[in-house]
Every structure is written in structure tokens, then in C-alpha cells.
Kinemage of the C-alpha trace (Angstrom):
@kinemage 1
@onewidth
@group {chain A} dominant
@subgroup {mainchain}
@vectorlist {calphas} color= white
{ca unk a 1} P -93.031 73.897 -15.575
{ca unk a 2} L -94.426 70.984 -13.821
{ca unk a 3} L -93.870 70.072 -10.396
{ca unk a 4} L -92.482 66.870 -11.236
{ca unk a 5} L -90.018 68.627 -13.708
{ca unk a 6} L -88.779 70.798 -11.388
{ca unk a 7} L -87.543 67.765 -9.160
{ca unk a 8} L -85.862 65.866 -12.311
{ca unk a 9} L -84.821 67.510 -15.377
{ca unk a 10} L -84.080 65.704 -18.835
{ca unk a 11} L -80.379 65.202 -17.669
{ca unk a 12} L -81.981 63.145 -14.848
{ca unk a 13} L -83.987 60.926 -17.090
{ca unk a 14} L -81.296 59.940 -19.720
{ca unk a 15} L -79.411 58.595 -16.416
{ca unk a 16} L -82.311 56.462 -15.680
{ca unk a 17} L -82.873 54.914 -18.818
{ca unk a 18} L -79.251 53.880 -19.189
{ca unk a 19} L -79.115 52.824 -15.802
{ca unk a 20} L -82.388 50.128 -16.420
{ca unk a 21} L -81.496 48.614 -19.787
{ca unk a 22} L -78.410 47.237 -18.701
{ca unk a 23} L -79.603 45.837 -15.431
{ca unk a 24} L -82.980 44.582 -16.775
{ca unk a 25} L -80.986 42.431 -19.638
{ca unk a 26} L -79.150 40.975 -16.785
{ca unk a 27} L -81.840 40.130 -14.517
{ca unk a 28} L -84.953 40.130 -16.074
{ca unk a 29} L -87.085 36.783 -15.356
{ca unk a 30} L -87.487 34.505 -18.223
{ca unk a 31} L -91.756 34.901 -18.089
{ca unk a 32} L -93.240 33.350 -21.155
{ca unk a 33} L -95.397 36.522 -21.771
{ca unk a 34} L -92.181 38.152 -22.259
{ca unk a 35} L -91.113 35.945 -25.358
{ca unk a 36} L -93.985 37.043 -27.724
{ca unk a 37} L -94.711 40.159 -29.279
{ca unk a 38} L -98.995 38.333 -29.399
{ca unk a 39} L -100.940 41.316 -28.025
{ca unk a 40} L -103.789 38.188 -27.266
{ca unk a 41} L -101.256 36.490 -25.232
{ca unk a 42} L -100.214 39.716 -23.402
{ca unk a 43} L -103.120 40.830 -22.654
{ca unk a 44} L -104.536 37.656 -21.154
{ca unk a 45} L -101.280 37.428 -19.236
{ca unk a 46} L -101.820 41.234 -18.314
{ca unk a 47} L -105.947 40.605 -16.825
{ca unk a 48} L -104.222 37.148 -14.953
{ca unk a 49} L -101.403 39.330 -13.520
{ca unk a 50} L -104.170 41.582 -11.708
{ca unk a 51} L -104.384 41.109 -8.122
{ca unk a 52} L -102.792 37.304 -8.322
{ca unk a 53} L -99.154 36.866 -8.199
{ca unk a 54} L -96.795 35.744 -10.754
{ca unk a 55} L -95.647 32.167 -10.047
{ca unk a 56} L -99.244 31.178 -9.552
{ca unk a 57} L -100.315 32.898 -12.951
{ca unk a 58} L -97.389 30.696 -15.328
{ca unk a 59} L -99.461 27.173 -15.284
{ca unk a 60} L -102.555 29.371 -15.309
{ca unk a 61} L -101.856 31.566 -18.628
{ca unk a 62} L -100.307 28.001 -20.309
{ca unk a 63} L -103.343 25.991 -19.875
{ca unk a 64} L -105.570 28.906 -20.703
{ca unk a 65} L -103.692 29.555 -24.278
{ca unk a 66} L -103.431 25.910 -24.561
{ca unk a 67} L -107.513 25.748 -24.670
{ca unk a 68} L -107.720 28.974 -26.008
{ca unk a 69} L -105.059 29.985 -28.548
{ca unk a 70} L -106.088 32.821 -29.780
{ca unk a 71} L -109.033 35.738 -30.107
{ca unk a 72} L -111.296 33.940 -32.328
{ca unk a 73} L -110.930 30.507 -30.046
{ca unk a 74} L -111.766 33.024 -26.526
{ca unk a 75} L -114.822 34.401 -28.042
{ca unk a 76} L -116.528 31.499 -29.723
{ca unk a 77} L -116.283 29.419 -25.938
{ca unk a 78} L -119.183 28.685 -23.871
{ca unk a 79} L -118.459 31.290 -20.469
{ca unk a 80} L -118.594 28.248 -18.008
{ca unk a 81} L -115.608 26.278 -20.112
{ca unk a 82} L -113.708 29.993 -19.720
{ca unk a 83} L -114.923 29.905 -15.861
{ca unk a 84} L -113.447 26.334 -15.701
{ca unk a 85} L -110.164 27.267 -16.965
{ca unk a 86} L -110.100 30.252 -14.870
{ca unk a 87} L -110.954 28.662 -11.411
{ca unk a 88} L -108.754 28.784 -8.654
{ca unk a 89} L -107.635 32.388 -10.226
{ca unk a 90} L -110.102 34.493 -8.028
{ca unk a 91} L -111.687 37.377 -9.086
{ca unk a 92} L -114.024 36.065 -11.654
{ca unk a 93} L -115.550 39.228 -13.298
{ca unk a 94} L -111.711 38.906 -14.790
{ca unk a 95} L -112.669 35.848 -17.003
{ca unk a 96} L -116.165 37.355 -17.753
{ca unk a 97} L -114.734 40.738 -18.756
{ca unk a 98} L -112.216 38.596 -21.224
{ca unk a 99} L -114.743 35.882 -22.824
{ca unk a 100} L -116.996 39.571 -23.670
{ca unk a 101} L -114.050 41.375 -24.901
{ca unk a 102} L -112.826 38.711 -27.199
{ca unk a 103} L -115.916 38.753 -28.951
{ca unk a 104} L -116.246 42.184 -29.001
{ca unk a 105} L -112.780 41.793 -31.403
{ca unk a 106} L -114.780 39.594 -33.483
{ca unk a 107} L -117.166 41.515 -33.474
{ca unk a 108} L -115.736 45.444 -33.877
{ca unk a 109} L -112.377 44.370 -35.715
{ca unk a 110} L -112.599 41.262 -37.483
{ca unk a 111} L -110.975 39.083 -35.332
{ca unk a 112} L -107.869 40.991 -34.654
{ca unk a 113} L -106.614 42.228 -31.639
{ca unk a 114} L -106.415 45.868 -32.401
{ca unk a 115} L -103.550 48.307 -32.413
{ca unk a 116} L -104.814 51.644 -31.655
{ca unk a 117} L -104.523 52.319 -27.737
{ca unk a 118} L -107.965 54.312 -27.607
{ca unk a 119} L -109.906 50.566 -29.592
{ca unk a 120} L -107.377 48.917 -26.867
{ca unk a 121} L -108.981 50.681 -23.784
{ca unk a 122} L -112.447 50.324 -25.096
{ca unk a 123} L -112.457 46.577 -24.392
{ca unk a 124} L -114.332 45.119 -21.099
{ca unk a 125} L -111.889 45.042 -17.985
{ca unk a 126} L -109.033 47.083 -20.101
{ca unk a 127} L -108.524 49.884 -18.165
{ca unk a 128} L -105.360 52.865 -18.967
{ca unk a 129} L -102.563 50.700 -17.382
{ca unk a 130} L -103.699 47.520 -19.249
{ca unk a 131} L -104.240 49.244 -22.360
{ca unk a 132} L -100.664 51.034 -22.157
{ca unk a 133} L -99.055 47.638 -21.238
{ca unk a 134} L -100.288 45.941 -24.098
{ca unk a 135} L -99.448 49.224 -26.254
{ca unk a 136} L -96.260 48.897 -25.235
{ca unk a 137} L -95.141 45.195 -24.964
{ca unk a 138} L -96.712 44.406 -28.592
{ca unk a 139} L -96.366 47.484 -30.445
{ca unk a 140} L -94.041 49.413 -29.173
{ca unk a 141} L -95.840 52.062 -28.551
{ca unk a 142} L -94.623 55.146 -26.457
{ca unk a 143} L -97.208 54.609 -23.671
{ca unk a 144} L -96.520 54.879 -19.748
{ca unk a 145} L -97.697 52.303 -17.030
{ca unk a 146} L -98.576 52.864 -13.457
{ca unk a 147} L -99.347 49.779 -11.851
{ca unk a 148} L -98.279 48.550 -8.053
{ca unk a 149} L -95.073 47.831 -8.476
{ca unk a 150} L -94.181 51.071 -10.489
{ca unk a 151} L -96.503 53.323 -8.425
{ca unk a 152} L -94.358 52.366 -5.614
{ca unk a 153} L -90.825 52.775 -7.767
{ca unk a 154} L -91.974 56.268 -9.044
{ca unk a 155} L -93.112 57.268 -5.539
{ca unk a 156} L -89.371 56.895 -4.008
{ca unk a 157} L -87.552 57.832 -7.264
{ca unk a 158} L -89.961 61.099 -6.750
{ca unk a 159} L -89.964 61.322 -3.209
{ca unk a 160} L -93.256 61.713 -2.893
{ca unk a 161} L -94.636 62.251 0.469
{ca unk a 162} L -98.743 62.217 -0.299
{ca unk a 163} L -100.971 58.880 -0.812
{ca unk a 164} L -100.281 57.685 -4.110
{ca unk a 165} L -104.045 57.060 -4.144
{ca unk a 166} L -105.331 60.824 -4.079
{ca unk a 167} L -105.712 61.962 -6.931
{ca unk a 168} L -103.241 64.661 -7.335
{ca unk a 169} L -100.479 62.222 -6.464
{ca unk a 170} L -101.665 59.995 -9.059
{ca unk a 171} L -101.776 62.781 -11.648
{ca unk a 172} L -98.000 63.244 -10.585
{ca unk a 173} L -97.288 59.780 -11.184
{ca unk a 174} L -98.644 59.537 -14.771
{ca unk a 175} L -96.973 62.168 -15.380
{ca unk a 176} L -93.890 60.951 -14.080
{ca unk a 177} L -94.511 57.879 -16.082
{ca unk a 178} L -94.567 59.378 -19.677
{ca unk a 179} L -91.584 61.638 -18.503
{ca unk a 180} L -89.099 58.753 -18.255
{ca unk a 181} L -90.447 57.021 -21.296
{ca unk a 182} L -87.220 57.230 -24.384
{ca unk a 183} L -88.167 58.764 -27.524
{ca unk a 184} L -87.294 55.107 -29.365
{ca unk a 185} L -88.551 52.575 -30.129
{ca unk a 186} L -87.265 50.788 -26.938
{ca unk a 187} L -90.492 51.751 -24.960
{ca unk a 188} L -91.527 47.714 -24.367
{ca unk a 189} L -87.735 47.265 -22.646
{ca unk a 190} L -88.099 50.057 -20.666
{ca unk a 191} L -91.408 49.589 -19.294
{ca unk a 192} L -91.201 45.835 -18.420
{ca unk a 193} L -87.395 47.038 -16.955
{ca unk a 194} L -89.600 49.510 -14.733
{ca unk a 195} L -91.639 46.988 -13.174
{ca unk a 196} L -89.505 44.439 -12.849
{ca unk a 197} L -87.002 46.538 -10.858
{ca unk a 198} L -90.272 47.618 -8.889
{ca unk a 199} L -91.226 43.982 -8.548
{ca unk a 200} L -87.339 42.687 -7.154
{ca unk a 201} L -85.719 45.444 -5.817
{ca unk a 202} L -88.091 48.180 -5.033
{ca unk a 203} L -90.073 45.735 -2.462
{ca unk a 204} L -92.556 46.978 -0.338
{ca unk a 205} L -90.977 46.481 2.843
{ca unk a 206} L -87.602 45.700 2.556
{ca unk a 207} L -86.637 47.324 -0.827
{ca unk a 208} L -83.140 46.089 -1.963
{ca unk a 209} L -81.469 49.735 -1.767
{ca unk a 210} L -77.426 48.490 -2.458
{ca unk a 211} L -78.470 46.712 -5.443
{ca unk a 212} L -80.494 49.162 -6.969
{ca unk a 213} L -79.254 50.070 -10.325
{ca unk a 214} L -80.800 53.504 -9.684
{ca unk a 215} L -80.139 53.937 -6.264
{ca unk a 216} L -78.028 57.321 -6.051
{ca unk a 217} L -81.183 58.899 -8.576
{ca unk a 218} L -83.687 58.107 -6.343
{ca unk a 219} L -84.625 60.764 -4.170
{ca unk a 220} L -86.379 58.675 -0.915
{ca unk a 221} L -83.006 56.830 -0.579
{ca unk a 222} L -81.331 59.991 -0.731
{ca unk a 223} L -83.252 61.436 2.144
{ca unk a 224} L -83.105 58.104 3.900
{ca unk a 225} L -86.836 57.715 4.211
{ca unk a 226} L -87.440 54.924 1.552
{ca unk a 227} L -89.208 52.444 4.641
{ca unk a 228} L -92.066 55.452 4.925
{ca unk a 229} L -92.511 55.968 0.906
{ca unk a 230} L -95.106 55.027 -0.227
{ca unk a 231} L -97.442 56.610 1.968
{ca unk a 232} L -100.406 53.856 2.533
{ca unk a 233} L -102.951 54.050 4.540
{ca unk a 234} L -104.415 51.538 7.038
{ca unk a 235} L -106.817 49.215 5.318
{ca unk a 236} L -109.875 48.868 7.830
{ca unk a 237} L -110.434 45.438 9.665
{ca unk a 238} L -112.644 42.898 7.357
{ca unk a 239} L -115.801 42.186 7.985
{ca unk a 240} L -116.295 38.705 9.786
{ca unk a 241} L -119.184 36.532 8.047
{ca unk a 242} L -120.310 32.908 9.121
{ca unk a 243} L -121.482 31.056 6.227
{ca unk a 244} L -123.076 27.096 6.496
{ca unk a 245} L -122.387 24.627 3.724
{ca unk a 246} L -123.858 20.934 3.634
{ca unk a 247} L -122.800 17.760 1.613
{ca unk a 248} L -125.355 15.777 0.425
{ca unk a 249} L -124.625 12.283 -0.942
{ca unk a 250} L -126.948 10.089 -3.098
{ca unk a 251} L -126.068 6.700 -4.470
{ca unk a 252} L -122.249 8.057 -5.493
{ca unk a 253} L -123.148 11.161 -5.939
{ca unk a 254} L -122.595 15.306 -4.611
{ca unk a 255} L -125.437 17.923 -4.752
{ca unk a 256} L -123.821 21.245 -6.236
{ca unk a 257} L -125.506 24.225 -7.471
{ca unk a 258} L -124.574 26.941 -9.650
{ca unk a 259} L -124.329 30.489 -7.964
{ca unk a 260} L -126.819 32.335 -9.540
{ca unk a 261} L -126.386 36.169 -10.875
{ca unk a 262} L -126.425 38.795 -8.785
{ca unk a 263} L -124.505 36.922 -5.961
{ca unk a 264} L -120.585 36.067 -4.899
{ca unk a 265} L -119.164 33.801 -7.551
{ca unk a 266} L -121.868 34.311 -10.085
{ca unk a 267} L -121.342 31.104 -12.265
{ca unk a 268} L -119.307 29.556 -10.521
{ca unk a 269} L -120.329 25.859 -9.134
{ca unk a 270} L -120.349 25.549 -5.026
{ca unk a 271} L -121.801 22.999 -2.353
{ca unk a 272} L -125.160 24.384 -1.224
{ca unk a 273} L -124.284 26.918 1.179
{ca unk a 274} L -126.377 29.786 3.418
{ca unk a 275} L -125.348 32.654 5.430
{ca unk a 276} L -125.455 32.876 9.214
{ca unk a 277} L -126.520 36.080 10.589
{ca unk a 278} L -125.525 37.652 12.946
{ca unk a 279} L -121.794 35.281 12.203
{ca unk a 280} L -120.540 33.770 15.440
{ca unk a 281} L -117.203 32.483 15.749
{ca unk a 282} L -118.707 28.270 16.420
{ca unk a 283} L -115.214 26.615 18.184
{ca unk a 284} L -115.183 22.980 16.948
{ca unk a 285} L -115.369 21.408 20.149
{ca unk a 286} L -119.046 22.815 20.225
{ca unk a 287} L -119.709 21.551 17.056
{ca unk a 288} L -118.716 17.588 17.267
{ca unk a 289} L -119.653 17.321 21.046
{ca unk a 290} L -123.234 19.564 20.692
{ca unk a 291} L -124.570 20.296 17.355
{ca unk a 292} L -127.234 17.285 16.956
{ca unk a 293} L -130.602 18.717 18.406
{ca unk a 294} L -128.737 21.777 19.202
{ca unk a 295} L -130.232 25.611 17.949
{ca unk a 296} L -127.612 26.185 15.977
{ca unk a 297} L -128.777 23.108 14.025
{ca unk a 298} L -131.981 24.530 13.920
{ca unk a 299} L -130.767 27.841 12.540
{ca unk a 300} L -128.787 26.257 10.003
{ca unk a 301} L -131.712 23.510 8.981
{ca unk a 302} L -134.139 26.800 8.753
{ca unk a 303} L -131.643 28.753 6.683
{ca unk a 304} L -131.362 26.576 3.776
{ca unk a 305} L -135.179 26.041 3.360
{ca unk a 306} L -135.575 30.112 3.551
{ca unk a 307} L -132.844 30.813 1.773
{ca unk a 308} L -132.654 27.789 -1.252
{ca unk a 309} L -135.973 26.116 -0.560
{ca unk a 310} L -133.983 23.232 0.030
{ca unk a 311} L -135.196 21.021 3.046
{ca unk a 312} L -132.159 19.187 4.543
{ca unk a 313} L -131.786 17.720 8.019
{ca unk a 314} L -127.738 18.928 8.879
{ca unk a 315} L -126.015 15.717 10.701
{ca unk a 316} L -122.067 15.509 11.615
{ca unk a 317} L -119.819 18.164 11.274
{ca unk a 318} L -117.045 17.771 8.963
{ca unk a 319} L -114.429 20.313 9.200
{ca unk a 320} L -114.383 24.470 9.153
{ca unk a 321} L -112.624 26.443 6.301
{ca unk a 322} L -111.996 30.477 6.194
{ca unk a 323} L -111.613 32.252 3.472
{ca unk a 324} L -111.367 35.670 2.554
{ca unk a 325} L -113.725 37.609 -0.266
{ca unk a 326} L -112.676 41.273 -0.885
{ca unk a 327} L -113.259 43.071 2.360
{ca unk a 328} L -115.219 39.862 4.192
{ca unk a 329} L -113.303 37.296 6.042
{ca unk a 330} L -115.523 34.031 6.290
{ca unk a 331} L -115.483 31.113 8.614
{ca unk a 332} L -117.382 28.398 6.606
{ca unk a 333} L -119.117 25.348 8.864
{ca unk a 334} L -119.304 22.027 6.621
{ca unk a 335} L -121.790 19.076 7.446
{ca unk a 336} L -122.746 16.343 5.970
{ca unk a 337} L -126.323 16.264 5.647
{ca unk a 338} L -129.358 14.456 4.414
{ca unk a 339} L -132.635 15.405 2.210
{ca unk a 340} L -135.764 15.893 4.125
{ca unk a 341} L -138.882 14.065 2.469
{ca unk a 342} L -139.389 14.134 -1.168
{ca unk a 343} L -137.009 15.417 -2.740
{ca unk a 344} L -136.557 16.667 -6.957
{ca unk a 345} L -134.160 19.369 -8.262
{ca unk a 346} L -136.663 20.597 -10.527
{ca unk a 347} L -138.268 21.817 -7.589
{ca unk a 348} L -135.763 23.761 -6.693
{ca unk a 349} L -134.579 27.574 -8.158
{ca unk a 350} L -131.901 27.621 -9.863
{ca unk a 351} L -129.393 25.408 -11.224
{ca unk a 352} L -128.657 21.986 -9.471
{ca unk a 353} L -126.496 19.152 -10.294
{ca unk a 354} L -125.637 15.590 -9.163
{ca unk a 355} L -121.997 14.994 -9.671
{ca unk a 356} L -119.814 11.779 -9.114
{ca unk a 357} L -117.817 11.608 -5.901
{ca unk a 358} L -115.041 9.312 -7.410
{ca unk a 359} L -113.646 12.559 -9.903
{ca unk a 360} L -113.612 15.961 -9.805
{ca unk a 361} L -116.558 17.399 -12.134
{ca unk a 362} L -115.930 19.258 -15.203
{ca unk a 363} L -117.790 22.468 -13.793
{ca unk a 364} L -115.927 25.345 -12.773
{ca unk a 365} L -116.247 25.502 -8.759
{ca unk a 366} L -115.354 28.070 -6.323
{ca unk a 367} L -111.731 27.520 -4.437
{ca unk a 368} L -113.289 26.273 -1.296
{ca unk a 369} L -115.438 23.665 -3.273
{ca unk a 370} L -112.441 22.349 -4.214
{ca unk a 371} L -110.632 22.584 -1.940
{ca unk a 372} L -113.494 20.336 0.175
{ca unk a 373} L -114.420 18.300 -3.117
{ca unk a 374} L -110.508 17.247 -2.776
{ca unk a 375} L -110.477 16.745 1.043
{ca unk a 376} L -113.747 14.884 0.589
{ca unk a 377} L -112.372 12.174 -2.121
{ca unk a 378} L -109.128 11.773 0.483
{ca unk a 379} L -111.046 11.585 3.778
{ca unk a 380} L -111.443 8.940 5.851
{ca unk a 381} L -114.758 10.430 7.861
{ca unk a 382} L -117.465 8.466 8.530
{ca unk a 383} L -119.437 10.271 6.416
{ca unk a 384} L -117.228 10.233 3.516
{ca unk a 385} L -117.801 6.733 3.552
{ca unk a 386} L -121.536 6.786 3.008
């Protein structure tokens, strides 16, 4: 007998499932994923739902079905129009790994999202909990989930008192998983009731204990030591990075360039921008009182022509944005700056555009150049008005 069998017997999990029905009828959100039976539109909801939270997914997952309505639609679109509809989502390997797998359908199964969970987890970015999800939520299929709302659920309801990450713990989990899945045909119902107690009750740090409909099963609130379950441990500090970005106007128009392979944001469209190495925290005092003829103008001048072969001469500084990318947290310097000399994009490696100030291009850009393409349009800077 298992480990996890010995803690909860079959009794245990017949409680549990007729504890969850009842309460997840009551108070289950109204998501629009959870209105179709689609596998497309559940598993494009399921990739969006990865590392991005829900209320920001909902106008995400609408306008993405609206432009792509189903399987065939996905795979047949040019990647940057599925980068464009993706943008501001983060993570972009996410809309890559979909735009493949779609035609990988087309390709493997005619056009039709398959049903078997093995053809399911064979699809670019589809992993076991996505693959069980969509199992689950379209066919019914008696397939368990372990994702971060339930991994932190099972781990109280267990009382487990290892990292959930090591892999033992994680066998336990799964294991726990298919354990309190019913024998029925009620297995979509019960997962989705899972994670959405996980997602409103079971809350990382102040989990909702007196309205749990589960409360008197789970063994961390029984031992009164559901604030140190999950075990998690400390995530190291990030890595500071200081990167330079420079706006450069011509009659109307914005220089952008398209992040080539290999690097952050691969295909995504940015102002031209350059690390700073070593990365210095710059105060912005130092900036609008001592930049012009300064070193660090020098630096940043010399960076772009090693880095982009692009020779620009950096003038006023325009604001400084931070932003975080995985592990890195980056301060980013904007100026406004002019070309150097002669100047012609087909000079340049790469992809390069001229885009209109006056709207917002059709391109997918990164967050922060749009977040700056925005401020830009709105500011009232001197060289905004240029």
C-alpha cells in the first residue's frame, strides 16, 4: 500500500468528492472556457492560463478566438499576426509553441483536435497537466491535474511536509491526484471544482480555512499548520540588468526593429535597445542635469554601434522604466536620440522599420514598447514634439 493510501483510505475520498460538487455548483466563476466542451478553445485558454492570471487572460482568450476560431484558422496564420494577438501576454514561446501545434493538427490529424491523451501530450508546449486538463474538461476523461493551485490544495489535504518540487513529493501528489478522481463520468466537474477551491479558498497565504467545504478532511488544518504547507523555498534575489533604449524620429515617424532569434522576445517588435554592462543603478537627477557630453553618453553612443551597427548620437533623457524578465530585473534608460551621418536600414542587420507616431503599429511589440509607444503619443516632452 502506498504511502498516500495509508493517510486516506477510499472512505476518505467519497467524502471529498461529495463535499466539492456541491460547493463548486455554488461558487464556481462563470469563465467562458468553462461553457464549452471545444478542446481548441480549452486548450488555448489552458497555454493563456500559464503563468498569467485569470482576469487578465478573459479579453485575451476572446480576441484571440475572435481572430482565430478554430484549429485550422491558428495554423494557417502568419506567426507575427499570432505574436500580435498575443502581446502584452508575456511569455512568448507560449504563442510560438501554439501557432506550431495547430499545424501539427493539420498536419498529423486532419484538422481535428485529437482525443487520445498520449496525441494530446505530443503537441508543442502540452505538457502532462495541460494534456490531462484538456482530457478532462472536453472529454471527460478520467485524468488527474497538478497544477499551482491544486499542488498547493493536495499538499494541505495531505499534510505534506517536503517541497512539493522534489521529486518524490511530486510523485505523491500525482498520485494523490488520480486517487480522488470518481469512477464517472463527472471527472471535468471534479477537476475544475479542485482548482477552483485551490484558486479561492486554498490561497497561498491566507487560505480561507472556515469556509472550506473540506476543511475537517484536510489534514494541515487539522494539525494547525496550514500557514507552513506548502513547503517553498526562497527564490534567490534577481539579477539586476541596465539596458539603454533610444527613440529616433524622422519626418512622423519611430525606428523599431524586430528582435532577432536567439535573443529575449524573439519576434517581437522593440525600440532599438543595448545592454549596459556592468548595470548601474543611473538616479534621474544625473541623467537630466549631466548626461550631454557625459561618459555614460559615451558608453551608451558606443554600445549601439557595437552592438546594432547603428550610429546614433543619444540627446535628452526621457523617462526610466523597470521591468522584470524571468530571473532579471531591468532598469531601462530611454532617450531620444538622433542618426549620426548617413543613414539606410538596409545597412543595418536585421529587421528595421519606420512606423507612424500618430497610431500604434500593427506589429506585435514587447510590453515596454508599448507601454513607451503609448506614453510617447500622450507626452508633452520636448522631444515628443519634434
Amino acid at each position: 500500500m502506498s504511502e498516500t493510501s495509508q493517510i486516506h483510505d477510499e472512505a476518505w475520498y467519497v467524502r471529498l468528492r461529495r463535499a466539492l460538487g456541491p460547493w463548486y455548483r455554488q461558487h464556481r466563476r462563470d469563465l467562458p472556457w468553462r461553457n464549452t466542451r471545444d478542446p481548441y478553445r480549452i486548450w488555448i485558454s489552458e497555454i493563456m492560463l500559464q503563468q498569467t492570471q485569470v482576469a487578465t487572460v478573459i479579453d485575451y482568450y476572446h480576441r484571440f478566438l475572435n481572430r482565430f476560431p478554430d484549429v485550422n484558422a491558428l495554423a494557417r496564420a502568419d506567426e507575427q499576426d499570432v505574436l500580435t494577438m498575443w502581446a502584452g501576454l508575456g511569455y512568448y514561446r507560449r504563442a510560438r509553441q501554439l501557432h506550431a501545434a495547430a499545424q501539427q493538427i493539420c498536419d498529423e490529424h486532419a484538422g481535428q483536435f485529437p482525443g487520445e491523451f498520449q496525441h494530446i501530450l505530443d503537441l508543442p508546449g502540452v505538457g502532462r497537466y495541460t494534456a490531462g486538463a484538456i482530457a478532462s474538461f472536453a472529454y471527460d476523461q478520467r485524468r488527474p491535474i497538478l497544477e499551482a493551485n491544486t499542488v498547493r490544495l493536495y499538499s494541505r489535504l495531505m499534510g505534506l511536509s517536503e517541497d512539493p518540487r522534489s521529486t518524490a513529493a511530486e510523485r505523491r501528489l500525482w498520485q494523490f491526484a488520480e486517487e480522488t478522481l470518481p469512477a464517472s463520468s463527472q471527472v471535468a466537474e471534479h477537476n475544475q471544482a479542485l482548482m477552483e477551491l485551490g484558486s479561492l479558498i486554498c490561497t497561498p497565504q491566507q487560505p480561507k480555512c472556515l469556509l472550506c467545504p473540506v476543511q475537517k478532511l484536510c489534514q494541515a488544518y487539522v494539525q494547525g499548520n496550514q500557514h507552513e504547507i506548502p513547503k517553498v523555498a526562497k527564490k534567490a534575489a534577481p539579477t539586476p540588468l541596465t539596458h539603454a533604449l533610444v527613440v529616433v524620429r524622422r519626418r512622423g515617424r519611430l525606428l523599431l526593429r524586430c528582435n532577432p532569434a536567439g535573443q529575449w522576445w524573439h519576434g517581437l517588435w522593440d525600440f532599438p535597445r543595448v545592454n549596459l554592462d556592468p548595470p548601474r543603478p543611473i538616479r534621474a537627477t544625473q541623467l537630466k542635469r549631466q548626461f550631454t557630453g557625459s561618459a555614460l553618453q559615451t558608453r551608451i553612443d558606443s554600445a549601439f554601434h557595437t552592438e546594432l551597427k547603428l550610429s546614433v548620437a543619444t540627446q535628452a533623457w526621457l523617462r526610466t522604466m523597470r521591468h522584470g524578465v524571468t530571473r532579471y530585473r531591468i532598469e531601462l534608460l530611454c532617450f531620444s536620440a538622433d542618426l549620426d551621418g548617413a543613414f539606410n536600414l538596409r545597412n543595418l542587420p536585421g529587421e528595421w522599420r519606420w512606423v507612424s507616431c500618430q497610431k500604434s503599429p500593427e506589429l506585435p511589440l514587447t510590453s515596454t514598447a508599448s507601454k513607451l509607444f503609448s506614453w510617447l503619443q500622450q507626452s508633452a516632452e520636448p522631444a515628443a514634439a519634434k
